[in-house]
N, C-alpha and C positions, 0 to 999 in steps of 0.2 A: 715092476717089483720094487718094495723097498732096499734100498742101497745103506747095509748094514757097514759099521768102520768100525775099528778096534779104538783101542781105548791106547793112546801113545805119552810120550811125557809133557803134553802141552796140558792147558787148564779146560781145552774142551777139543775132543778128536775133531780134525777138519782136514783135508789135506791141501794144504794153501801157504805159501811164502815163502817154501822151503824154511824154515826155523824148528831146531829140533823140540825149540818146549814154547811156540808160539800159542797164546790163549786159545784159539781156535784154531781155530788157525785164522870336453869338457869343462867345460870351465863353467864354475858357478856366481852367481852374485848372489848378494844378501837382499834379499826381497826385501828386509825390512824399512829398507829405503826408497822401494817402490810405490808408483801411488798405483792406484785401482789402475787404470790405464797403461801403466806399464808392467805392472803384474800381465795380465789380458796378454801384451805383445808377447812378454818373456815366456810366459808356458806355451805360446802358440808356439815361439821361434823353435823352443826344447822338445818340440812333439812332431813337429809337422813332418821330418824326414822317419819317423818309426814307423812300424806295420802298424800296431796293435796301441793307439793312442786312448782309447777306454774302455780297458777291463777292470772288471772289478777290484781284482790286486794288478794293481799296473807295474810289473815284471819286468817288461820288456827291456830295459836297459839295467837286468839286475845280473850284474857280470857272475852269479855263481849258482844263479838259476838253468836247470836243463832245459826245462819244457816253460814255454810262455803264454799266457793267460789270451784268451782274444775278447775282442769288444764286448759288451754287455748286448748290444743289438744284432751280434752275427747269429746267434743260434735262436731260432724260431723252434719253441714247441709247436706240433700240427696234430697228431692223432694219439692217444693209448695214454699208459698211466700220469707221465710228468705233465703230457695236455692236461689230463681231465684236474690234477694236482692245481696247474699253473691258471684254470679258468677260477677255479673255486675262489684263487689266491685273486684273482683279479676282480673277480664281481663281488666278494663276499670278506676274505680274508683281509687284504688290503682296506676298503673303507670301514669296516667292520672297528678293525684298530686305531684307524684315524678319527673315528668316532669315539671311541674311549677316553685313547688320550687327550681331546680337547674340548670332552665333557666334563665341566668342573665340578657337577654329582658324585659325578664317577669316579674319578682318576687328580683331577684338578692342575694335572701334570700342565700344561696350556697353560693354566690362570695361575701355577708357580712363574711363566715368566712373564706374564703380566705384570702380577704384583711386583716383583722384583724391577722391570723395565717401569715403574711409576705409572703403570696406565690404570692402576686398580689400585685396592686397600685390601688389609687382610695380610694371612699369614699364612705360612707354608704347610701345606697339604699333604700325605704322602710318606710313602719312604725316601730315603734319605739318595736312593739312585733314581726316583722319577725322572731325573733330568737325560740319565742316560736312556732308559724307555723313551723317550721322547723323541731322541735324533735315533734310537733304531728302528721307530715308526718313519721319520723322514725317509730314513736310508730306503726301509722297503717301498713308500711310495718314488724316491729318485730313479729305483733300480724297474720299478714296473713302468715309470713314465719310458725309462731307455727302453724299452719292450714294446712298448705301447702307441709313445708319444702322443699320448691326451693330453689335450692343454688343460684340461681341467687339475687336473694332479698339478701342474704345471705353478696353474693360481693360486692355489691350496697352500704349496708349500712356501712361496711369494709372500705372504700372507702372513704365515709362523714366521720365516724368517727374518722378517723386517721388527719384528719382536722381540724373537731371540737374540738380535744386535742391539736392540738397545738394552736390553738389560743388563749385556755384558760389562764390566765396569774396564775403565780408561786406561787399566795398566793390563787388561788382556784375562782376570781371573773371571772364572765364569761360574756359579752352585747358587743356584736360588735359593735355599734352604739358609747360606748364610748371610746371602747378599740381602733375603727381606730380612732379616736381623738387623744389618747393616745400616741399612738406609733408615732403621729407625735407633740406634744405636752413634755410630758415626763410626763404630770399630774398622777394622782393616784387617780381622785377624782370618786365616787360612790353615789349611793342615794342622789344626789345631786336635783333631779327633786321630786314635790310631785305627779306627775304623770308618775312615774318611772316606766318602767315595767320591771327591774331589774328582781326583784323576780319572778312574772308571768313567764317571761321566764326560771330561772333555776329552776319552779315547772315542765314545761312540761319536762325538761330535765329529771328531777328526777323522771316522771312516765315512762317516755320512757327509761328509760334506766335500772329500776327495771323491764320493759318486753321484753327488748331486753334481759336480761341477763337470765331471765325466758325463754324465747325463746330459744336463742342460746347456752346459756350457758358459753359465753364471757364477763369478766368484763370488754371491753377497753370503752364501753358508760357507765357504773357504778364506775367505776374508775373516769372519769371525775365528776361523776356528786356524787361522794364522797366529792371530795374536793371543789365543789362549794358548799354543804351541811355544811361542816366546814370551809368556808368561811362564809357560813351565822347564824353558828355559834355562831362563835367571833366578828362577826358584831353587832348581835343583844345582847349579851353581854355585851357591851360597849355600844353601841349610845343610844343617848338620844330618849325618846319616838317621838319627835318631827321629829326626823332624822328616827328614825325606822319605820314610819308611813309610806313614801314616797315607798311604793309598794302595789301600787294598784292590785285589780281584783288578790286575791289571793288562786290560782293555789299551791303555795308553800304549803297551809295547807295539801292540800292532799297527795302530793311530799314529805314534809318530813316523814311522819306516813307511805307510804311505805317504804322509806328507811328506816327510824327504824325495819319495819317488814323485811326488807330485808337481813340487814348486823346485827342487833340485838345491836345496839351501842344505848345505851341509853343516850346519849346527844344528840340523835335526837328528844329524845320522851320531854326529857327536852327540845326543843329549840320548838316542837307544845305545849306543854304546855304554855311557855312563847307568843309566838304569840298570843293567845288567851287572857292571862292575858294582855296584851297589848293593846288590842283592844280597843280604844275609849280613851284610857287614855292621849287624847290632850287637849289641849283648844278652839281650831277651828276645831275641826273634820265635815265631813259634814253628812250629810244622804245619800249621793250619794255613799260616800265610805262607809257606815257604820261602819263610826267610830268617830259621833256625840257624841255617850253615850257608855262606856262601853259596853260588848257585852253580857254582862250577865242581864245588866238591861233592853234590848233590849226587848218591846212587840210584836211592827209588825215588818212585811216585809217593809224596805222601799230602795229607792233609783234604783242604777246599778240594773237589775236582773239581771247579770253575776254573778258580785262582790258578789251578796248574795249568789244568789245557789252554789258556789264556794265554801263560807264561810260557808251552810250551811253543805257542802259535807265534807269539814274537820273538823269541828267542832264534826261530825258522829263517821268519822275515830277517831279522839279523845277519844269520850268517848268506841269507840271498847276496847282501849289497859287503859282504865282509871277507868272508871264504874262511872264519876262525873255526881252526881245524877243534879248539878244545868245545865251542858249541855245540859243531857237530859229534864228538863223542858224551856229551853232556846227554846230547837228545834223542841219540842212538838209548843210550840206558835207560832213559823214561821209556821212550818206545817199547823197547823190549821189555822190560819191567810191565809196565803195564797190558800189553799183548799176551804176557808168559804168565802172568800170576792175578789182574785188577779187574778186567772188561770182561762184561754180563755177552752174553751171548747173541745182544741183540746189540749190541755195541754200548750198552750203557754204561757210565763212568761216576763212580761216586755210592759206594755200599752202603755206608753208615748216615744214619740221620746223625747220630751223634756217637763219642768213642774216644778213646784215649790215644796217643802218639802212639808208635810201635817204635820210635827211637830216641824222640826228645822227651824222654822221661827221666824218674827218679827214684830211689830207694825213700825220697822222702814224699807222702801222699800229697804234701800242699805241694810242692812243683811239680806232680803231675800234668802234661799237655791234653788240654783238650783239644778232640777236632769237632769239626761238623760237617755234615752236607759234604764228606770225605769218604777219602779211599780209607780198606784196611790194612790188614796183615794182610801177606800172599795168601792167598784162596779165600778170605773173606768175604763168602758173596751170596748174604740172605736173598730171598725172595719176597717173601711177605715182607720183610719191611724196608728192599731195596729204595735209597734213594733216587738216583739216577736223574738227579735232576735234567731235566731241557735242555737248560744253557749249556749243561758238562759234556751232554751228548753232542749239542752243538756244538761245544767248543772242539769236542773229539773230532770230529769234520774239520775244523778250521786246523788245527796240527795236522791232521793229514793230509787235505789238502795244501797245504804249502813242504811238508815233506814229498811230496808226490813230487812237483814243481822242482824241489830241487834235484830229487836222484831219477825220476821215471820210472821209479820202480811199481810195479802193481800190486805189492803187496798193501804200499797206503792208497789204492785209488779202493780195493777191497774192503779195507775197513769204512774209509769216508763213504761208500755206497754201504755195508752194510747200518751205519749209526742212520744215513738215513732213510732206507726205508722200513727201518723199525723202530728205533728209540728217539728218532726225531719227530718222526711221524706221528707216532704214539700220544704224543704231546698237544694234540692239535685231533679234536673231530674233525669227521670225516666233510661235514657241512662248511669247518671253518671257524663257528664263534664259540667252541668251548675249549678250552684247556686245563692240562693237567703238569703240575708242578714239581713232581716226583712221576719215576716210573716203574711201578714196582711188576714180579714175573710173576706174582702169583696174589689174588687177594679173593679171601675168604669172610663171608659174614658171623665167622665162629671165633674169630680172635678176639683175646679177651682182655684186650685194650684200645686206647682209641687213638692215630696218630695225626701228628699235627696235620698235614695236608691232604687234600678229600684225596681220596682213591675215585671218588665222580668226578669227569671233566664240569669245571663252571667257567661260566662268561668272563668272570672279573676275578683274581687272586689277591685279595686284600692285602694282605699280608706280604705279600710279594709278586708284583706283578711282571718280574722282569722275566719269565721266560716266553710269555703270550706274543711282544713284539720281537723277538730273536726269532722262533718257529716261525712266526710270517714272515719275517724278512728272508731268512732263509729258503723256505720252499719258491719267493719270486726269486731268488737267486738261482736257484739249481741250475739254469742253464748256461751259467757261468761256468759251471764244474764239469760241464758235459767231455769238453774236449780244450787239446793244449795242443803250440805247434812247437815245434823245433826247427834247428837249420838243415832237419833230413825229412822233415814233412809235417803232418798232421796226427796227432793222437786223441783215439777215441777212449775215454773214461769212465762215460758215462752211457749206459744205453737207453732210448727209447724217440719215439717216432718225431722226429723235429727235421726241419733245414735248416744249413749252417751257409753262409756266404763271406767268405771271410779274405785273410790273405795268408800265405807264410810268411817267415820273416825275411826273406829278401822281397817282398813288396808282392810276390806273384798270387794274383785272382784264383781263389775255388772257391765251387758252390759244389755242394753235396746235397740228397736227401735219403733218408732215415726210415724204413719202413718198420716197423714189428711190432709186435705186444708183449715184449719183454718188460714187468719180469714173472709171467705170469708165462713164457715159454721162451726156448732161447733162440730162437730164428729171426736175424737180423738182416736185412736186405738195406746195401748201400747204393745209390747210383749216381754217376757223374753228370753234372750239369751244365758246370765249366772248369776249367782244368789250365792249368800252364802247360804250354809248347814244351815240358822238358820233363826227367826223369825226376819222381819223389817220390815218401814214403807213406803210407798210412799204417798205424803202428793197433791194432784192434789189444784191447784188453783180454785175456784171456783169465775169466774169474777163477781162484783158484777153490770154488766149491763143484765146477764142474770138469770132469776128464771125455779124452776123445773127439775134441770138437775141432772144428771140421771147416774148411775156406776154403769156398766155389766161386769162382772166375768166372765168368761170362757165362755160366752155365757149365763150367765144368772142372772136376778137382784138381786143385792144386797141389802140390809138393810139399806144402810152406809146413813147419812142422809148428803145432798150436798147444804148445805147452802148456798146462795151470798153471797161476800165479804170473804170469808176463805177460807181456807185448809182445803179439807178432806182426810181425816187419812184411810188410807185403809192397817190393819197390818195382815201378814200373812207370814206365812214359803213360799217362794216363789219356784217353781220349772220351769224348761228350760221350754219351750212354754207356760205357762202363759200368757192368755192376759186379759187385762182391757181395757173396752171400755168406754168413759169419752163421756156423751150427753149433749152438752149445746144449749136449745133452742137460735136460732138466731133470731132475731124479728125485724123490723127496729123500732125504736120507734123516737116518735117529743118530743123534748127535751125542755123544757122552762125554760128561766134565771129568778131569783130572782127580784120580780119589781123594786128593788131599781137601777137593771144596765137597765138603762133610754133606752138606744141604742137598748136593746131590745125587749122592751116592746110590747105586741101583736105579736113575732115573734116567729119562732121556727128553732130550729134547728133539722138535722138528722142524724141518729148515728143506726148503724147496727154491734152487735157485737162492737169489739173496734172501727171500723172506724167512721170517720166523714166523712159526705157528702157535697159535694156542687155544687148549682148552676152555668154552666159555659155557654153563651155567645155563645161557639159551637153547644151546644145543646139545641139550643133553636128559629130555624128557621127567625132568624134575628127578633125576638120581645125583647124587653127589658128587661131584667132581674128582673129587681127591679118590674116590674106589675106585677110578678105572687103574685098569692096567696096560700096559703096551705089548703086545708080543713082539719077540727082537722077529718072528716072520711074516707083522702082520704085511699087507700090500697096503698102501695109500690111492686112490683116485683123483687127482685133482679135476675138482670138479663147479665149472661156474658158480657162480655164484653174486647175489645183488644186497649190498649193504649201504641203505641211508644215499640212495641214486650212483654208487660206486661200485662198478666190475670190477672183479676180482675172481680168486680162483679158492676154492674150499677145497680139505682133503677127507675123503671119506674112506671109510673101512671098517674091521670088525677089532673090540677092545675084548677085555675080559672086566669083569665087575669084578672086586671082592666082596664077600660078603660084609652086609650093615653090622656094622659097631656100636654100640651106645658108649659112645664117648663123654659121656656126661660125668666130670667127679674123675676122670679117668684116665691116670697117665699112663702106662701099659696093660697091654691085655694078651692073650693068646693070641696065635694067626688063624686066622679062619678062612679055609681052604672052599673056592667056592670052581667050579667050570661053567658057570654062567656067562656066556657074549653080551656084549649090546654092541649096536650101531655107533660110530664116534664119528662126528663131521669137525675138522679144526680150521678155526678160519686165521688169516695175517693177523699177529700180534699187534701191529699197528691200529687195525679195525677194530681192538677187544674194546665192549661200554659203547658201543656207537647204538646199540639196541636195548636201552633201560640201563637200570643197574645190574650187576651181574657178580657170579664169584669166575674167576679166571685162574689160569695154571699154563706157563710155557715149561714146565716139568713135571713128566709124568712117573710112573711108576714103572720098572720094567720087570716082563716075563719074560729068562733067557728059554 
């Protein structure tokens, strides 16, 4: 039966975080005097006594982190959704991207640092971040080599990066965009643009080349992207706040705080500290960058949602290595802010294609603020013409995974699994080579204008290419995110069918394995493979869209009480074939938004497990999408289903039509009462467009 909720004061009923108005619910040295060779000794000497020596965010000595990241190669996807995700990513996904970027038809991103490195002629190609698209294409090939270890990847990236060092110029600055200026100019000039993406690009540098070196184990991508780190440095050092403000959409916050964690050089941690004290401290700052007001005085979420979930993502990493009690209430308020009044239901971040400030305005219309590609006012949250970019969604992963890390709380491993397997997902066909650059809950071929970016997934995003290599990088990541240990055991985060062989952080050996078809049901089967001689914890996520769920022990019930929204703590001396069986009732439930977001008033939405569903256009016998209706009694089926070679699960049932309107010419009309059924099949939001083009709707109409 469908599992009917009331409607409470958050922005969309869910019963999840406990939140009453939740949306839905040592000693260092200065490398810079290292040469290659003694860098090599020094990272080994500073790693070799840790558990977890290459994870993707390498934590492990982040004194105000809870839970710590484990290696990029412990967790092996093996059977069900994240495999069949993680294959796509490897045969398809991954070279797919690698193929773009270093097609100079295409993309030209490659033959920007040719030209720049003097091995070519010609001039810069592209948008102005190509350069950052380029090392997130690295990244996801470092991160599938640690997965994989093919030498081929291996050569590939050998290859780029003996390129990407030469271009880089002598004093550490690295943007091809002005270095081929440069070199035909003789200029030196930087930060020159307030819409610089300078820094943005040498942040992805700096993440990508902290996991190529975790990967491979080669500095020649950390070598470079050392000295673009002590380029920006001695930049930010010296220039004025005015001049240091001009690097947007900041990538770097995160980039520096792992190289701090990386090479242990504490003028990195000095130079994320300083970024942050800096923040806002202009006279024209806008809300778009947020950097209007200080960033400590900061209440809401406004502006870019890139720029923020970015900003919120470092600002995390920050207080890891800091313990600044005023960050962490900074980013409590975003948090909640955007949980209680910002996020699309499917975790998407970013309303507005374009719109005005709701605070850095004016009585007078020339200083009015514009945003874009931004959050709104509270409940501001169209459908047809949802932005919800990729990156924002992503970015909403990357803030909550690193708030996860800090408190262990499940309410952010909740959201990071909801962004993605809906509005990350969404971004990326089901095949692999097409994307979609915005992600809107509803698109109609009856709107009577045309928006900037396709509503069809395409190959190549002209115009902006940068969320195609983020979506890949991140889907070969996911099993980074799976699970986190602490100094009382293991926690699981993420579900679906993998083996993990890892250590805790006192050094002790486990190997797990992962049975289920989660999230398409919620029956999880753990078993032990190997275990340490002594007592510890597995801490299972208990999602807070499901109640009643249920931990069997060797075959039989436990006591352990498996509350929504937490971790439950299951401790015990563990021995070789152990198994824990994790029941989480799956239910489709109708989901209803807060009255205040207008859009969706009287509608509902459906959500089965993490997934969001929706109505698509295919499935719907050439009637129009928008007449169905919902009964608050229909029942839902979930029922298999095969889209473009991916299983998955459809919900079938019985809707109501309204009767046909000729809407033509016509902005109100009478209701017209009809008791006409039809059959409704709604497939994952994620999957909508993977079958032609199509009109789509994750909010439907409802009958009480």
């Amino acid at each position: 039966m469908m599992k009917k909720l009331n409607i409470t004061s958050g922005l969309y009923d869910f019963p999840t975080f406990g939140l009453s108005n939740f949306v839905f619910a040592p000693l260092s040295s200065r490398l810079s005097v290292f040469p290659t060779f003694g860098l090599i000794v020094f990272l080994s000497l500073a790693l070799t006594s840790q558990a977890q020596q290459n994870a993707l965010t390498y934590n492990t000595n982040s004194p105000y982190a809870k839970l710590k990241s484990l290696d990029m190669k412990d967790v092996t996807w093996t059977k069900g959704f994240w495999a069949d995700r993680f294959k796509v990513a490897t045969e398809t996904m991954v070279p797919n991207m690698w193929a773009i970027y270093n097609d100079p038809k295409t993309s030209h991103a490659f033959k920007n640092f040719e030209i720049a490195a003097g091995l070519d002629t010609g001039s810069h190609k592209g948008p102005s971040f190509h350069d950052g698209d380029y090392y997130k294409t690295l990244e996801a090939m470092a991160s599938l080599y640690a997965s994989t270890g093919n030498p081929k990847l291996n050569e590939m990236m050998d290859k780029a990066i003996a390129v990407i060092a030469k271009s880089q110029r002598e004093d550490g600055y690295i943007y091809t965009k002005a270095m081929i200026e440069q070199r035909k100019t003789g200029s030196k000039n930087q930060f020159q643009d307030r819409l610089s993406f300078e820094a943005y690009n040498i942040g992805h540098l700096m993440t990508a080349a902290c996991v190529h070196y975790r990967a491979t184990g080669k500095t020649s991508l950390l070598n470079v992207a050392k000295k673009a780190t002590e380029y920006l440095y001695n930049f930010y050092k010296t220039a004025s706040p005015t001049l240091a403000r001009n690097a947007i959409c900041p990538s770097h916050y995160m980039g520096v705080i792992e190289m701090y964690r990386t090479t242990k050089e504490p003028r990195y941690l000095e130079l994320a500290k300083h970024l942050i004290a800096i923040k806002g401290k202009i006279d024209d700052g806008t809300d778009d960058n947020q950097d209007r007001i200080p960033f400590l005085q900061q209440k809401k979420a406004t502006g870019h949602a890139v720029r923020a979930s970015y900003l919120y993502a470092g600002v995390a990493d920050l207080y890891s290595e800091t313990g600044n009690d005023s960050l962490m209430k900074s980013l409590n308020l975003m948090w909640n802010d955007v949980n209680s009044h910002k996020m699309y239901v499917t975790g998407g971040l970013g309303s507005l294609y374009d719109g005005t400030s709701p605070d850095g305005t004016s009585y007078n219309p020339t200083e009015v603020q514009k945003i874009h590609q931004a959050f709104g006012r509270d409940y501001q949250l169209p459908n047809f013409t949802a932005h919800n970019e990729t990156c924002a969604n992503i970015g909403n992963v990357l803030w909550n995974w690193r708030m996860l890390q800090l408190t262990g709380d499940a309410k952010y491993a909740d959201v990071m699994e909801l962004a993605l397997h809906n509005s990350v997902l969404s971004g990326i066909s089901l095949n692999g080579k097409n994307f979609l650059y915005t992600n809107p809950l509803a698109q109609s071929d009856n709107l009577p204008f045309k928006q900037r970016w396709s509503k069809d997934r395409v190959p190549y995003i002209s115009l902006s290419n940068c969320c195609p290599p983020n979506v890949v990088r991140t889907i070969a990541e996911v099993s980074a995110y799976a699970y986190s240990v602490s100094n009382k055991g293991i926690w699981f985060n993420l579900y679906g069918g993998n083996k993990v062989s890892s250590k805790l952080t006192d050094g002790s050996k486990i190997s797990l394995s992962e049975v289920t078809n989660y999230p398409w049901d919620g029956n999880i089967k753990v078993t032990v493979n190997e275990t340490a001689g002594k007592a510890y914890s597995m801490f299972f996520r208990i999602p807070g869209w499901t109640s009643n769920a249920k931990i069997n022990i060797n075959g039989k019930p436990s006591s352990i009480v498996a509350k929504s929204g937490t971790y439950a703590e299951v401790n015990r001396t563990w021995k070789v074939g152990d198994v824990v069986e994790l029941v989480l009732p799956m239910e489709a439930q109708l989901i209803e938004s807060n009255p205040l977001v207008e859009e969706n008033r009287n509608q509902v939405a459906v959500k089965r497990g993490p997934v969001v569903y929706c109505l698509e256009s295919n499935d719907f016998q050439g009637k129009n999408i928008f007449n169905a209706v919902i009964p608050s009694s229909i029942v839902l089926k979930a029922t298999p289903i095969t889209i473009y070679g991916a299983q998955m699960m459809s919900l079938e049932g019985s809707a109501k039509l309204r009767a046909k309107t000729d809407w033509t010419n016509t902005l109100y009309h009478p209701i017209s009462k009809t008791n006409e059924t039809t059959p409704i099949k709604l497939v994952p939001y994620f999957a909508w467009g993977n079958r032609g083009h199509s009109e789509m709707s994750v909010w439907l109409p409802l009958s009480r």
